[in-house]
VMD Tcl script that draws the C-alpha trace (Angstrom):
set ca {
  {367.68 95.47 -29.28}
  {365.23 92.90 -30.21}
  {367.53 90.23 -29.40}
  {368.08 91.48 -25.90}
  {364.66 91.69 -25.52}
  {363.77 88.29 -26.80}
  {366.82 87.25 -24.61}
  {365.39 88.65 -21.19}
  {361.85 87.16 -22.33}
  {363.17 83.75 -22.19}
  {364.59 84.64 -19.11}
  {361.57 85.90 -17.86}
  {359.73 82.87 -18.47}
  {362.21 80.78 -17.77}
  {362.70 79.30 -21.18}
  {365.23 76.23 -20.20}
  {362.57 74.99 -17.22}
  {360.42 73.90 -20.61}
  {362.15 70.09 -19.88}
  {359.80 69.27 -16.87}
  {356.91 68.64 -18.99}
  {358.13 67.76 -22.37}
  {359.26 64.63 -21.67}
  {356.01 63.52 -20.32}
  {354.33 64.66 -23.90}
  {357.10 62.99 -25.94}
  {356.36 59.71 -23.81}
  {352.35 60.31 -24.45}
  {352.93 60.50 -28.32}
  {355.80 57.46 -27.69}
  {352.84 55.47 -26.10}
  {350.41 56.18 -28.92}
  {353.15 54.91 -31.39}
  {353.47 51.97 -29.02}
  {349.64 51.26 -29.52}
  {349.41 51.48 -32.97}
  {351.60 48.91 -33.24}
  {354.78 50.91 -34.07}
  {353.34 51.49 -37.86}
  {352.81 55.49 -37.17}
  {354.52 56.83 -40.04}
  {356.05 60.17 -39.71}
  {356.73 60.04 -36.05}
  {360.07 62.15 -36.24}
  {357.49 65.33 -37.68}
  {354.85 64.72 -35.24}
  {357.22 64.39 -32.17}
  {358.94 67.91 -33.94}
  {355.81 69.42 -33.77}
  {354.56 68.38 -30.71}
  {358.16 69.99 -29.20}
  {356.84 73.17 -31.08}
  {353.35 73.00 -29.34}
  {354.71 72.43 -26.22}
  {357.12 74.83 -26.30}
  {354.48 77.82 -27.75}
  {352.19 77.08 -25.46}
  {354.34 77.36 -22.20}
  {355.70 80.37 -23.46}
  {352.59 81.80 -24.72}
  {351.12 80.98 -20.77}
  {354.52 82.36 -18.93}
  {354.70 84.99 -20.44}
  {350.41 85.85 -19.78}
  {351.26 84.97 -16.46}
  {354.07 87.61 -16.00}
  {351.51 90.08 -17.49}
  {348.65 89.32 -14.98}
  {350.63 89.22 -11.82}
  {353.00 92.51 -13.12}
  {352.04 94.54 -10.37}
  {351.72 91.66 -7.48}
  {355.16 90.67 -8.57}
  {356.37 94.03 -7.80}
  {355.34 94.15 -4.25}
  {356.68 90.88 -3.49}
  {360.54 90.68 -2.24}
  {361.04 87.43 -4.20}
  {359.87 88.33 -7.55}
  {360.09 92.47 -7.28}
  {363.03 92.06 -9.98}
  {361.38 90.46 -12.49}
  {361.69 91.67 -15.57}
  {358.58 93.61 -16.21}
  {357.97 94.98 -12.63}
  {361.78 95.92 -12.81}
  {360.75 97.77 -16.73}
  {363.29 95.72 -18.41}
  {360.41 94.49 -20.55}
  {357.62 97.08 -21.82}
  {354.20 95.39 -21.39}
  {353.62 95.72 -25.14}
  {356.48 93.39 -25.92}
  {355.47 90.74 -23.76}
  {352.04 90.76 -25.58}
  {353.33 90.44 -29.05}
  {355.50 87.66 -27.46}
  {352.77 86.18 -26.09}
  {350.36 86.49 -29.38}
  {353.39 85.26 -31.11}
  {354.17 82.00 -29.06}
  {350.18 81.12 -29.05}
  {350.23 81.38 -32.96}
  {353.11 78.97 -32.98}
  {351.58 77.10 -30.81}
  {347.88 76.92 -33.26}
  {350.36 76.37 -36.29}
  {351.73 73.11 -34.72}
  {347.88 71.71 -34.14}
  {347.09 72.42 -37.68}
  {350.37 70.64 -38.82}
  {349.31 67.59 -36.33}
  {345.91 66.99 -37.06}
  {342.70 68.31 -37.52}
  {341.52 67.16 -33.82}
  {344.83 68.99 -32.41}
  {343.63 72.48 -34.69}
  {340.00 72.30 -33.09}
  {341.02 72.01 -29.33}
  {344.30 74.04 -29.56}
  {341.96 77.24 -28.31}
  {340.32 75.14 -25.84}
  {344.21 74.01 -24.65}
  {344.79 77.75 -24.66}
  {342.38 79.04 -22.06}
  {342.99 75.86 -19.94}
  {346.80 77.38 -19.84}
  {345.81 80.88 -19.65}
  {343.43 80.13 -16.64}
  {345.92 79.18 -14.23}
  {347.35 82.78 -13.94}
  {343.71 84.11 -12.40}
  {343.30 81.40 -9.87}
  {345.33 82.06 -7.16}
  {343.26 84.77 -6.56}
  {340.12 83.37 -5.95}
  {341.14 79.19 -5.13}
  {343.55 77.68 -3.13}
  {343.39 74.77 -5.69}
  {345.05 77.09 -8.18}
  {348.20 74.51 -7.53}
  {345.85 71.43 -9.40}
  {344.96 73.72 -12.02}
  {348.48 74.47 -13.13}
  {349.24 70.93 -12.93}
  {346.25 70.15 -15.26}
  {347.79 72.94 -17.18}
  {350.81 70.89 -17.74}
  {349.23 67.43 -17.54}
  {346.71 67.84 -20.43}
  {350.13 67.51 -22.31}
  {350.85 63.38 -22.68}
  {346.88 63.21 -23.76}
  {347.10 66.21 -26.15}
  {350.79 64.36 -27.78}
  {348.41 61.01 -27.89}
  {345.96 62.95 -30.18}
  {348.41 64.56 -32.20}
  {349.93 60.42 -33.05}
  {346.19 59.08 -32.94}
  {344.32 61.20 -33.98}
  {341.79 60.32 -30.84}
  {341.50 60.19 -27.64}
  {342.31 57.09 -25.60}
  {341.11 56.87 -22.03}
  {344.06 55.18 -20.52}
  {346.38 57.96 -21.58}
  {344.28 60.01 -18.56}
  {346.37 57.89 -15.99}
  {349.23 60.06 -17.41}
  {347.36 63.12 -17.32}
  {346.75 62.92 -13.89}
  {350.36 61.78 -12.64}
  {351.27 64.53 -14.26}
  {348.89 66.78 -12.64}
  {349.28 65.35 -9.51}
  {353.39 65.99 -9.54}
  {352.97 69.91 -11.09}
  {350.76 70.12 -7.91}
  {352.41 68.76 -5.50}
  {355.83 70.75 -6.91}
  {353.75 73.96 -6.70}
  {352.66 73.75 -3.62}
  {356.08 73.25 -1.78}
  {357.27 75.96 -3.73}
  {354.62 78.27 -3.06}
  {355.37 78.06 0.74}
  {357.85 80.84 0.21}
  {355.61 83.34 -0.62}
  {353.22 82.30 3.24}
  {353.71 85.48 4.22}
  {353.00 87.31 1.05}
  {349.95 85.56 0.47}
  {348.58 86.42 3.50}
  {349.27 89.84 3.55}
  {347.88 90.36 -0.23}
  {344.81 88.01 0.57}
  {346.19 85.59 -2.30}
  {345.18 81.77 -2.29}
  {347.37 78.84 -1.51}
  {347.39 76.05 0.39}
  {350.30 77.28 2.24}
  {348.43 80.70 3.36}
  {345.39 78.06 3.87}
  {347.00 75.54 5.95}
  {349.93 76.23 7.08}
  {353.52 75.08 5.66}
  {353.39 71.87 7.97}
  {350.01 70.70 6.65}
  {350.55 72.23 2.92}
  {353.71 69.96 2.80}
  {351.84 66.87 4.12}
  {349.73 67.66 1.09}
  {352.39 67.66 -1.58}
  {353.67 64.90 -0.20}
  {350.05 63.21 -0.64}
  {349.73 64.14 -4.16}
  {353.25 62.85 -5.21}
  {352.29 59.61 -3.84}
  {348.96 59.39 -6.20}
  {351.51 60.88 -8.71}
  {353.11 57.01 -8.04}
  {349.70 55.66 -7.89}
  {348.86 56.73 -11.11}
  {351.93 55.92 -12.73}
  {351.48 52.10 -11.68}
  {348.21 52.19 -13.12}
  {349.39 53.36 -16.63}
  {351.68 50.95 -16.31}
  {349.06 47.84 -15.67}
  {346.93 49.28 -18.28}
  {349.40 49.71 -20.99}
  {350.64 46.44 -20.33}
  {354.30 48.03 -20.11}
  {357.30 46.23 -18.85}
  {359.91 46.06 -16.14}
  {361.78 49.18 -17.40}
  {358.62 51.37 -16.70}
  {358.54 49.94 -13.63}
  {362.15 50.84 -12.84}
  {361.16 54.09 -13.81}
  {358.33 54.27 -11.66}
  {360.72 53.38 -8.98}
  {363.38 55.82 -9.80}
  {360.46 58.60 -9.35}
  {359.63 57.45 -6.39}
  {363.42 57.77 -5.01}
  {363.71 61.09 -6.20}
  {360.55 62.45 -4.84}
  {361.29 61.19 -1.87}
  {364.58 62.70 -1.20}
  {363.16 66.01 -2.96}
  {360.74 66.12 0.37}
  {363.64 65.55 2.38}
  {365.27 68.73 1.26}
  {362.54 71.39 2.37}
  {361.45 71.56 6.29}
  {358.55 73.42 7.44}
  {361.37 75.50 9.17}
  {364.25 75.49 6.75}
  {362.85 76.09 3.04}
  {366.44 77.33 1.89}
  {366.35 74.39 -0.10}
  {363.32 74.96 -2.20}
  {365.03 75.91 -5.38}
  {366.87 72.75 -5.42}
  {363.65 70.72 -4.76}
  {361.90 72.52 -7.12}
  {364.00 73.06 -10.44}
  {366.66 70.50 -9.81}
  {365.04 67.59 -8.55}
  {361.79 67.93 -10.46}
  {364.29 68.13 -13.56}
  {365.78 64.69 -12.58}
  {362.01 63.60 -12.44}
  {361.16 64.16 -16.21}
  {364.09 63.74 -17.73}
  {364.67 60.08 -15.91}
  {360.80 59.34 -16.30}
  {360.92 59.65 -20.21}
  {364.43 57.55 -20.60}
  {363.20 54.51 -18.28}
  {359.90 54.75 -20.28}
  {361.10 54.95 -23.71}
  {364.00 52.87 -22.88}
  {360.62 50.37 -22.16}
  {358.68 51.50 -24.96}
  {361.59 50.80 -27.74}
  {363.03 47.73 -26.22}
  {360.31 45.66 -24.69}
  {357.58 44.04 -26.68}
  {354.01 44.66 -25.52}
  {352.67 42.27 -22.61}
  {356.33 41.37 -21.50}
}
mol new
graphics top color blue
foreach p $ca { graphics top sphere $p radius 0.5 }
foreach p [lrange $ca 0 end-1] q [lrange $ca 1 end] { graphics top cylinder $p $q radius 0.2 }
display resetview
């Protein structure tokens, strides 16, 4: 029983979607190593943990997200079936999962570093505040990408130890992409939104004008990218990688009309998939094989 309840938690939360933002954390912490001159001993632990952290601390904030937006989710079409508004999962469960994910996630700060164990509550509430902001901003689609994108900076302190500035570059690409990701798939829920008096920039703008804007933040998603990449000093195969991102951002636009969004799912979890996963191979690929400056 507790299996299949774990089972339809991670299915809840959508367990396996966990790849678009760990391999922009793993390529923080890679970056950190990279700056400390590749002397960082223990990286295999720290990069294990940091997986751990990253992985408690999306689940801990799905799952609190499921919880706040129970009973919106069950007047919605889309999401009626979901696993609590549907009583698959009791409410009670999905607290102790979500008590149980944020302890995992406070145990991997205090096996990082002492830094890491002081913010992990802040990182907490950042995570947790996403889920109340749709119902008061229509920038809750920049707040979940902050969410996401205080990831690379929080991997840099968990290899550091401190907090570089340039690592923000990648903290805001990342926040700019999550945004820009949101907001196109957001645009199926227009009508929704408007009926329940919910926030987005859809309901705000329109779904011409909303994807004009995710379109604008995926280019300063490029923008900062280049950036990182001038001050990092990092070579052509970050560069390549850059490019890559661009390609596939580009075509993911190209699959979602303002009048045909039957395509959203495979902009959203498939292409954006492609994105992290190719982002942290072209940059590692740089990271391992390039000396700094070249």
């Amino acid at each position: 029983m507790i299996l299949h309840r774990l089972r339809l938690t991670l299915e809840m939360i959508k367990f396996e979607h966990s790849v678009f933002a760990l391999p922009f954390a793993l390529t923080g912490a890679l970056l950190a190593f990279r700056e400390g001159g590749f002397g960082t001993s223990g990286l295999w632990r720290t990069l294990l943990w940091i997986a751990v952290a990253m992985v408690g601390a999306r689940s801990a904030a799905m799952t609190f997200n499921r919880l706040v937006d129970a009973q919106i989710d069950g007047r919605n079409p889309r999401t009626r079936m979901r696993q609590l508004p549907a009583g698959l999962l009791s409410s009670r469960f999905a607290w102790v999962f979500v008590l149980g994910s944020s302890a995992a996630f406070v145990l991997a700060a205090w096996q990082l570093n002492r830094l890491c164990l002081l913010l992990s509550p802040l990182a907490l509430a950042i995570v947790f505040l996403y889920s109340f902001t749709k119902r008061f901003t229509a920038f809750s689609h920049l707040v979940l990408g902050f969410s996401l994108g205080i990831a690379p900076a929080a991997a840099w302190i968990a290899v550091r130890g401190s907090l570089d500035p340039r690592i923000l570059w990648l903290t805001a690409a990342v926040t700019f992409w999550t945004g820009g990701f949101d907001v196109i798939y957001s645009c199926q829920d227009y009508e929704f939104d408007r009926a329940e008096g919910l926030y987005s920039l859809p309901h705000r703008l329109g779904i011409a004008r909303a994807l004009h804007v995710a379109q604008a933040l995926h280019l300063l998603m490029v923008v900062c990218l280049l950036a990182l990449v001038w001050s990092l000093r990092l070579g052509m195969l970050a560069l390549a990688g850059v490019g890559a991102i661009a390609a596939l951002l580009i075509y993911e636009h190209r699959l979602v009309k303002p009048n045909d969004l039957s395509r959203v799912n495979a902009a959203f979890f498939t292409m954006n998939g492609y994105v992290s996963v190719l982002f942290f191979v072209f940059w590692a690929a740089d990271i391992f094989l390039l000396k700094p400056g070249v």
